[in-house]
TIKEFI-118697 format. One line per 8 residues: number of its first residue (from 0); their letters; for each residue x, y, z of C-alpha. Coordinates in nm, 4 decimals. Each point is the difference from the previous one (the first is absolute). Layout:
<nodes>
NUM = a = X:Y:Z ~ ...;
</nodes>
This chain:
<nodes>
0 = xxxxxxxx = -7.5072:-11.0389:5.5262 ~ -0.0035:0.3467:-0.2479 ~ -0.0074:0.3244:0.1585 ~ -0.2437:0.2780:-0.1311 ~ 0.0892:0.3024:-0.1554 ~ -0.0637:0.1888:0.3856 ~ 0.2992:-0.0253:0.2269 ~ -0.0504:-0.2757:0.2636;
8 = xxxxxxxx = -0.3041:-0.2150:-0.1123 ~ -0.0609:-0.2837:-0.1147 ~ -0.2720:-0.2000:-0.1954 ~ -0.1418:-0.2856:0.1667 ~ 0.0337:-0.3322:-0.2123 ~ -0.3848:-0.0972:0.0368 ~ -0.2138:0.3525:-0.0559 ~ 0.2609:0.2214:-0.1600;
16 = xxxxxxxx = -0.0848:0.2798:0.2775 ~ 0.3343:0.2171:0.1086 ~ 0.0904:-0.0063:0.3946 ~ 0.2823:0.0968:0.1969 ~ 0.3038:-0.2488:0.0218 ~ -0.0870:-0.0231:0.3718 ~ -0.3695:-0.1286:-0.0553 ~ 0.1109:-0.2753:-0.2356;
24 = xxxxxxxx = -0.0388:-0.3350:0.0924 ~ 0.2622:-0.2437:-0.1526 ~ -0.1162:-0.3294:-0.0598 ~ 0.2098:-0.2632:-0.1988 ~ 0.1232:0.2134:-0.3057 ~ -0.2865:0.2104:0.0035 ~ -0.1071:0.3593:0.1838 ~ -0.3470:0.0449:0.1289;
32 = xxxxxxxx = -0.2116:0.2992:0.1485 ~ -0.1389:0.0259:0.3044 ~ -0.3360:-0.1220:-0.1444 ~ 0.1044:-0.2961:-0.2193 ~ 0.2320:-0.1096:0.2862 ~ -0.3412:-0.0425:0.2525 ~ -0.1926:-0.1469:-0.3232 ~ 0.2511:-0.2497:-0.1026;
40 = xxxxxxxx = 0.2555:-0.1251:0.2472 ~ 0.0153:-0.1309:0.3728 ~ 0.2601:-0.0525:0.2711 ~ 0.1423:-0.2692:0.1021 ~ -0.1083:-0.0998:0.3269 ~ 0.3084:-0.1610:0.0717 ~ 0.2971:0.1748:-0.1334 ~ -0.1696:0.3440:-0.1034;
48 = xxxxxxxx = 0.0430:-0.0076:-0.3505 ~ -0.2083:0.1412:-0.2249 ~ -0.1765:-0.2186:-0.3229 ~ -0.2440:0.0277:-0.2418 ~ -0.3075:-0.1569:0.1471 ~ -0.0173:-0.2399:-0.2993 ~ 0.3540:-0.1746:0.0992 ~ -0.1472:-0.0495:0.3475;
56 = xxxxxxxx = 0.0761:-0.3158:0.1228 ~ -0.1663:-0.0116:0.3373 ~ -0.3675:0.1213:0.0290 ~ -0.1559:0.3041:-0.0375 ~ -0.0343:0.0542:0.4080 ~ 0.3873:-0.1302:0.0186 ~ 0.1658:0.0781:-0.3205 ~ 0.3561:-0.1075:-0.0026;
64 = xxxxxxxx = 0.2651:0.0205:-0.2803 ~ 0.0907:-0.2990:-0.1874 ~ 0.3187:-0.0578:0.2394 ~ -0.1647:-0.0169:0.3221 ~ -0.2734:-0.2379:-0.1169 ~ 0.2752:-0.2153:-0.1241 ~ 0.2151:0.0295:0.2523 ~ -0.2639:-0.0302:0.3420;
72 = xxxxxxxx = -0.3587:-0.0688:-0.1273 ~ -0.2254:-0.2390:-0.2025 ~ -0.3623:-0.0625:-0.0239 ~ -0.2560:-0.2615:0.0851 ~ -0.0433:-0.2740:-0.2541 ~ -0.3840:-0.0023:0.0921 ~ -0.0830:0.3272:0.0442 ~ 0.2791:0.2307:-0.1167;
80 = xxxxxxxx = -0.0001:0.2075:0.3206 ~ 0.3651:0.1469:0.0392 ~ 0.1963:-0.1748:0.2683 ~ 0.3422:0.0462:0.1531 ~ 0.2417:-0.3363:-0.0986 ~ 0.0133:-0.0426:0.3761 ~ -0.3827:-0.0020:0.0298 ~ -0.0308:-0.2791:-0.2707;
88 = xxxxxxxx = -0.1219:-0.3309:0.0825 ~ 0.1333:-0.3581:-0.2637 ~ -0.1680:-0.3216:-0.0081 ~ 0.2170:-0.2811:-0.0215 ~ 0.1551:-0.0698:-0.3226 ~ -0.1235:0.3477:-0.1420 ~ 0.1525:0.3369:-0.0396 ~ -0.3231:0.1664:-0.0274;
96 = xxxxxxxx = -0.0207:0.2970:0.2396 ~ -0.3516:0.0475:0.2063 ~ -0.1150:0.2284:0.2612 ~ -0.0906:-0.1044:0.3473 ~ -0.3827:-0.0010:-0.1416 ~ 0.0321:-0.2129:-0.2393 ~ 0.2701:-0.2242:0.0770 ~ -0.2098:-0.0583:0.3202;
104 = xxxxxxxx = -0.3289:-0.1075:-0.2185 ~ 0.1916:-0.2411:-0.2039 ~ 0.1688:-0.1650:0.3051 ~ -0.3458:0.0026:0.1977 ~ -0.0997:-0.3623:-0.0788 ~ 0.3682:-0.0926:0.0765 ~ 0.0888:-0.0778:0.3579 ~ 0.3838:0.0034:-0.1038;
112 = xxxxxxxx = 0.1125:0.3373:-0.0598 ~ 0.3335:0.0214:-0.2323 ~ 0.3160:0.1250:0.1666 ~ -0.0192:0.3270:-0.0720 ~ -0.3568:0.0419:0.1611 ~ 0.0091:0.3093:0.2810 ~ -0.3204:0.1225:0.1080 ~ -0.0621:0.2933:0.1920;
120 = xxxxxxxx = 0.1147:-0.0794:0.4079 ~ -0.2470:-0.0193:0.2655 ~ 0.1346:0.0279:0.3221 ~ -0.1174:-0.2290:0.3026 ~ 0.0733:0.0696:0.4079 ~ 0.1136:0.2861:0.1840 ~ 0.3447:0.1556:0.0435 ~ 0.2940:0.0668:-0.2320;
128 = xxxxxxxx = 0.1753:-0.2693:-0.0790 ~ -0.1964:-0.2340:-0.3259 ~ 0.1071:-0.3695:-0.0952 ~ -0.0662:-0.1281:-0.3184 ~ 0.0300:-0.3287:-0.0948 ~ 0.0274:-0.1842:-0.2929 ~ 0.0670:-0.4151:0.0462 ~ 0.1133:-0.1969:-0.2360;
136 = xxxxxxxx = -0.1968:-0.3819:-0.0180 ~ 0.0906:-0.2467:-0.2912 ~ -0.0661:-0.3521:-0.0978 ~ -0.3236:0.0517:0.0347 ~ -0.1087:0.1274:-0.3712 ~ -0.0502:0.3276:-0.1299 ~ -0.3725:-0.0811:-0.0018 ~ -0.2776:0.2698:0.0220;
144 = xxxxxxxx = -0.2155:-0.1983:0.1877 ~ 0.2428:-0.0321:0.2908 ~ 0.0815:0.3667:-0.0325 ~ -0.3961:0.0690:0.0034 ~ 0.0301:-0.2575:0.3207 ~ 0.2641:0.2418:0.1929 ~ -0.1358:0.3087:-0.0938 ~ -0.3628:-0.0303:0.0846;
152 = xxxxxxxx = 0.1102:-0.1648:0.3296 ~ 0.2525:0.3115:0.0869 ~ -0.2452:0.2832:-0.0980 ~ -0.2786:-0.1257:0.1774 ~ -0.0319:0.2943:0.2333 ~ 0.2285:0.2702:-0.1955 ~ 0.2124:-0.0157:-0.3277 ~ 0.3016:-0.1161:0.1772;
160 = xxxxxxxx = 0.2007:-0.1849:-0.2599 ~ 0.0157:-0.0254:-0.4080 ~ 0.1918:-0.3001:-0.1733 ~ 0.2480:0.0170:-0.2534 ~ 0.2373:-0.1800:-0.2741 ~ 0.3719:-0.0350:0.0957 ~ 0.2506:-0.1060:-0.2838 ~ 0.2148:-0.1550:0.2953;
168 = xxxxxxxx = -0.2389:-0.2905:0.0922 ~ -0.0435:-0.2901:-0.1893 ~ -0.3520:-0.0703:0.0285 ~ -0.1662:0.2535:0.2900 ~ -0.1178:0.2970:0.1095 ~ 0.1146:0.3384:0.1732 ~ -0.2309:0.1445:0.2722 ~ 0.0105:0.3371:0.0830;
176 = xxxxxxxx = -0.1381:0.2286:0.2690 ~ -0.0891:0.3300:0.0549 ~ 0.1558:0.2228:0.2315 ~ -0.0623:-0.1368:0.3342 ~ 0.1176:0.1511:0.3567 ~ 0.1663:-0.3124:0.1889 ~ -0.2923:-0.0116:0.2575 ~ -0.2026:-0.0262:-0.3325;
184 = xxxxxxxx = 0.1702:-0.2984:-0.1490 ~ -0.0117:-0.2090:0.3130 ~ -0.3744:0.0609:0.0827 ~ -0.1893:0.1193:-0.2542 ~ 0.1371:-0.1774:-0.3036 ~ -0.1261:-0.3908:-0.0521 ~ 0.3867:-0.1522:-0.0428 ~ -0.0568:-0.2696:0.1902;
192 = xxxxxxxx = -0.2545:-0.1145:-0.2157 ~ 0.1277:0.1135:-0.3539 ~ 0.3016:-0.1715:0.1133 ~ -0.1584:-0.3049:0.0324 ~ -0.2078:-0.0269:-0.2670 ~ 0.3192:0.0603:-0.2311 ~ 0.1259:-0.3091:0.1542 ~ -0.3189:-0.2013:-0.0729;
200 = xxxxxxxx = -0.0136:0.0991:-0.3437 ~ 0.3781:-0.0932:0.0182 ~ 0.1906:0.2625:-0.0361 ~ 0.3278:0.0535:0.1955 ~ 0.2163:0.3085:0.0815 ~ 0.3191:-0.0942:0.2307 ~ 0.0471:-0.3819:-0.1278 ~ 0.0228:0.1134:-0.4218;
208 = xxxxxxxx = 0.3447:0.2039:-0.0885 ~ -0.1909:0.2895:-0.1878 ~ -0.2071:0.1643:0.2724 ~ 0.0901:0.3125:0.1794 ~ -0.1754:0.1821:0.3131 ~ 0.0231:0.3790:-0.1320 ~ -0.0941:0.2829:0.2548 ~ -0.0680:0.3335:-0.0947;
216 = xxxxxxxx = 0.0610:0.3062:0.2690 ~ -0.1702:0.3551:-0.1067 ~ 0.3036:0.2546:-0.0080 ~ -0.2038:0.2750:0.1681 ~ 0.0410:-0.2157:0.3176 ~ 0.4305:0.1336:-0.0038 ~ -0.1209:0.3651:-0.0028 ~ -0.1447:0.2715:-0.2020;
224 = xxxxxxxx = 0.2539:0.1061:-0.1678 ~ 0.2146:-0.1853:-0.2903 ~ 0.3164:0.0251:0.2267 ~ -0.1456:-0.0932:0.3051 ~ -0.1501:-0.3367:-0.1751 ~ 0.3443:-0.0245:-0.1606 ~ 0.1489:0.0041:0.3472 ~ -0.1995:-0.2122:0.1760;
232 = xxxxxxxx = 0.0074:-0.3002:-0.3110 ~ 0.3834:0.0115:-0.0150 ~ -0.0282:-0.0921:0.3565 ~ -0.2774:-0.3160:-0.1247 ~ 0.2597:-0.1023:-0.2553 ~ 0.3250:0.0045:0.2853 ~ -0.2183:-0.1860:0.2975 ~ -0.0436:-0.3020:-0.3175;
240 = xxxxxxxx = 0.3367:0.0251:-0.0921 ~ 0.1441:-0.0008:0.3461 ~ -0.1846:-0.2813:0.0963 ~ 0.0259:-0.2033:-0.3516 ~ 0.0695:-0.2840:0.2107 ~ -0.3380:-0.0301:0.1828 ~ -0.2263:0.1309:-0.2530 ~ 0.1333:-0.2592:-0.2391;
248 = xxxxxxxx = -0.0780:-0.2862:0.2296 ~ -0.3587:0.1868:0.0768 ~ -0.1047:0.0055:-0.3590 ~ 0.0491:-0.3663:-0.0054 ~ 0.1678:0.1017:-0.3635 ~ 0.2995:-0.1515:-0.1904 ~ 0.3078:0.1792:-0.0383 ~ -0.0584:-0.0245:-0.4075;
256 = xxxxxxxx = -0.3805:0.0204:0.0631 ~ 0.1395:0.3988:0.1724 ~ 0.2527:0.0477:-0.3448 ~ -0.2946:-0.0407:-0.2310 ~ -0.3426:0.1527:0.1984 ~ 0.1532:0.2037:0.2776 ~ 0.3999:0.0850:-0.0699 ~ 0.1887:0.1889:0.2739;
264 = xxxxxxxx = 0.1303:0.3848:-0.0336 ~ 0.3158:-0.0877:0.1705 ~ 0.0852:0.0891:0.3685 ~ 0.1205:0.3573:0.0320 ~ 0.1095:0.1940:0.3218 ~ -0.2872:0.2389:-0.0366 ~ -0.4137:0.0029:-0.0734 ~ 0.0961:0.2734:-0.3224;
272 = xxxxxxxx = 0.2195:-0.1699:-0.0947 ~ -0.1588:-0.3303:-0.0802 ~ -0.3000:0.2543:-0.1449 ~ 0.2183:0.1423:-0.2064 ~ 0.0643:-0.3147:-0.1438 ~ -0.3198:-0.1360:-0.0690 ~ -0.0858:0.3262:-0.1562 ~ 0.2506:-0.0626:-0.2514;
280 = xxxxxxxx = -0.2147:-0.2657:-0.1223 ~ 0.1882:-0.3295:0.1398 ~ -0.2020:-0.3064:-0.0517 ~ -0.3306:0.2125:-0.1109 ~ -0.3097:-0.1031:0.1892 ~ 0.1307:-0.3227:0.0609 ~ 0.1906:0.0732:0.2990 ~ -0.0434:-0.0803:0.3784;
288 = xxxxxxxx = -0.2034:0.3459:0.0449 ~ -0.1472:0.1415:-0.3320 ~ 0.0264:0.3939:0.0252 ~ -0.1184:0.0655:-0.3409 ~ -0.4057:0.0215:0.0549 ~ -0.0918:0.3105:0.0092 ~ -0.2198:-0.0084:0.3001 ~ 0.1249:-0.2913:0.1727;
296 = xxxxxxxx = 0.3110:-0.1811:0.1089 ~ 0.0011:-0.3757:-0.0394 ~ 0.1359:-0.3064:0.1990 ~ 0.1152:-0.2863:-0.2481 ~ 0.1908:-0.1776:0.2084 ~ -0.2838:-0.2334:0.1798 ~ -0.0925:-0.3637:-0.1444 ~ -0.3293:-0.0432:-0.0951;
304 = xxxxxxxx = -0.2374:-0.1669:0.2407 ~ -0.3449:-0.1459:0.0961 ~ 0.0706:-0.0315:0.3423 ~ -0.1817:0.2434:0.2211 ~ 0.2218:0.0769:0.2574 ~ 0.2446:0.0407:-0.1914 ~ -0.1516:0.2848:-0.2348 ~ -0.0945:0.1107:0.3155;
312 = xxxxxxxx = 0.3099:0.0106:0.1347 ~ 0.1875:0.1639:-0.3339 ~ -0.2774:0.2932:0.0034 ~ 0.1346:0.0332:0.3851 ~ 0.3575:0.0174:-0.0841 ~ -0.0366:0.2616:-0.2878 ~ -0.2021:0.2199:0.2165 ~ 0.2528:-0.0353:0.2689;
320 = xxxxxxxx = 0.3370:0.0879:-0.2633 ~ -0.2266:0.2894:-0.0878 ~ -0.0477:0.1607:0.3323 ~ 0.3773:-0.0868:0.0295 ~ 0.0726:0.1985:-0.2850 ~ -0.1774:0.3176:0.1061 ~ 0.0242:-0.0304:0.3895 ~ 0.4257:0.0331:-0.0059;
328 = xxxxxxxx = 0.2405:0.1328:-0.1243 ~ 0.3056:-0.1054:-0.2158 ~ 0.2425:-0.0234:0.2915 ~ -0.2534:-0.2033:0.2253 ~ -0.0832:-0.2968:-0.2949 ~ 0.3541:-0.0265:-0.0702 ~ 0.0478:-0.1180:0.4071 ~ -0.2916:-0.1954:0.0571;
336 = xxxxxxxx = 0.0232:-0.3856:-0.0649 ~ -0.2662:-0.2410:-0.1097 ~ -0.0106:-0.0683:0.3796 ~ -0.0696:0.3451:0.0862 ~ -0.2581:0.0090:-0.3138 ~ -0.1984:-0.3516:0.1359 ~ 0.0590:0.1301:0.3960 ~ -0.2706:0.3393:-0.0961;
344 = xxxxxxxx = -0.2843:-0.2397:-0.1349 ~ -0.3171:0.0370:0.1932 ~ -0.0639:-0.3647:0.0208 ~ -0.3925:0.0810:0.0179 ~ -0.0268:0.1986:-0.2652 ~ 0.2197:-0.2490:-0.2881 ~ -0.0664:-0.3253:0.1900 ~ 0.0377:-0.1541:-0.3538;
352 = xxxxxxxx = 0.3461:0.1611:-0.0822 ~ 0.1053:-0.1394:0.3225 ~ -0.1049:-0.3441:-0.0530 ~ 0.1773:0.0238:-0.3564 ~ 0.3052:0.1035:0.1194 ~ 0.0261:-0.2732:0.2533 ~ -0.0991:-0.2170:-0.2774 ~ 0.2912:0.0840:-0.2231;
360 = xxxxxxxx = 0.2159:0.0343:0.3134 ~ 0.0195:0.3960:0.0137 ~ -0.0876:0.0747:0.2888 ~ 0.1763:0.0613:0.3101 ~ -0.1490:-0.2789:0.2045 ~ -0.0475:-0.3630:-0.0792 ~ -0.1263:-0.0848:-0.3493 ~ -0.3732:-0.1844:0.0092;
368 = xxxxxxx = -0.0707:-0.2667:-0.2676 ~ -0.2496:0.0999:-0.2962 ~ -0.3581:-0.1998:0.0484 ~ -0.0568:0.0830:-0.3654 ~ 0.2097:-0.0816:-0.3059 ~ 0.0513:0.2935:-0.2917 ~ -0.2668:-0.0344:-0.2706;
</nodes>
């Protein structure tokens, strides 16, 4: 910087011109007027900072300084658009970062989607409360045809489900849903008939040690607010820890099957409580009740199946822990027992929850043998 012979100005490192100290701009080492500054340098858009437009490492409608690219962006391998790291989409065995575009075209001949594949939701039914699900087959190959098989026979009136790759299984397939109101999944969505055209290409779900049952639950559902949802999903996470017991029967899981897919938070005598300690990051997402989605909450505990009724009958229960969860308060889960909980079931409206639970000897009357064996 060199000061000019006139009190209080300065020279501006680019066009030698003489300005007031208070209509410099100071960029790296050098000072610019107001002129050069608007010819040659940007903001940030993320941290505010101000660079020469030549060290701009974002693009010229979102120019970012060299530490915020690095630290939160990237761009597409195929076209070079600027993407946020969370917006980037991986193939398999690559580390090459696409945009939705793109990585969509290059997986479009490819019925089997790589684990990292999230499209855009579209939401199916009425009301408030959405279950997605993503089932876990295996044994059955990871074959494209069967996956073109499954898809084409689930999307034949809407684009209901998408297939993907799951590291976990040994030689299968992961479908997934869209967002589907209960009423949705039960009568509207072909499971009956995806479910048994897995198990004539044969696949299996419940008899293999690998597959889960996962069901998402959008977290608008708890309330509008962050702290509403927060109170309303500590009570989700007490109701499965209170009744450990009978949830690990009705997921038909292992107790080391639950320490490796679906580990417990630990009982605690109150819902924020046991939140507070699966916000500290215990077990990650591979707990009993995944809280770190960012839209969704998601139940890990179930066994994977390609029995109908009882899909039917899981997607019955989670609605039902949900409406728990936002229906009462603290003080009135902690009394109520998993008699209590079974005794408010509308038998017509969950006929197969109620079957299931008499299956696996929940339920308050006499248990009724199963007429079909887990697939």
């Amino acid at each position: 910087m060199s000061e000019s012979k006139e009190a209080r100005t300065f020279v501006c490192t680019n066009c030698g011109g003489e300005h007031q100290l208070h209509q410099m701009y100071e960029i790296e080492e050098d000072q610019l007027c107001p002129s050069c500054a608007e010819e040659l340098t940007v903001l940030c858009e993320r941290c505010g900072e101000r660079i020469y437009r030549d060290d701009n490492a974002g693009s010229d409608l979102f120019p970012l300084c060299d530490r915020c690219y690095d630290a939160y962006y990237t761009n597409c391998t195929n076209c070079n658009r600027l993407l946020c790291l969370s917006e980037a989409y991986y193939e398999d065995d690559s580390d090459d970062p696409y945009c939705y575009d793109c990585y969509s075209d290059r997986q479009s001949d490819d019925y089997i989607h790589d684990y990292s594949y999230k499209p855009e939701p579209v939401f199916y039914g009425n009301g408030n409360l959405f279950l997605g699900v993503e089932l876990e087959i295996d044994d059955g190959g990871k074959d494209n045809e069967n996956a073109e098989t499954l898809t084409d026979l689930a999307n034949r009136a809407c684009e209901h489900v998408y297939i993907k790759s799951d590291g976990s299984l040994d030689d299968g397939l992961e479908i997934v849903t869209y967002p589907m109101s209960l009423d949705y999944h039960l009568h509207r969505m072909p499971w009956r008939q995806v479910m048994q055209k897995a198990l004539d290409l044969g696949y299996c779900s419940h008899r293999t040690g690998t597959c889960g049952l996962h069901v998402h639950v959008n977290r608008s559902y708890f309330g509008d607010s962050v702290e509403e949802q927060d109170e309303a999903i500590g009570r989700v996470l007490y109701f499965v820890e209170h009744h450990w017991a009978e949830l690990l029967r009705f997921s038909r899981r292992t107790e080391q099957q639950f320490k490796r897919w679906a580990a417990r938070y630990g009982y605690k005598e109150r819902p924020d409580e046991i939140l507070d300690t699966a916000k500290k990051g215990y077990g990650g997402r591979y707990t009993c009740v995944n809280i770190f989605n960012r839209d969704t909450i998601e139940f890990r505990i179930f066994r994977g199946t390609l029995k109908y009724n009882t899909l039917a009958a899981t997607l019955q229960l989670v609605q039902e822990i949900c409406n728990v969860a936002v229906s009462m308060s603290d003080e009135e889960l902690a009394k109520q027992s998993w008699s209590a909980f079974v005794e408010t079931l509308d038998k017509a409206k969950v006929p197969e929850l109620v079957t299931y639970l008499k299956e696996r000897r929940l339920y308050i009357n006499e248990p009724i043998q199963t007429t079909e064996e887990e697939q």
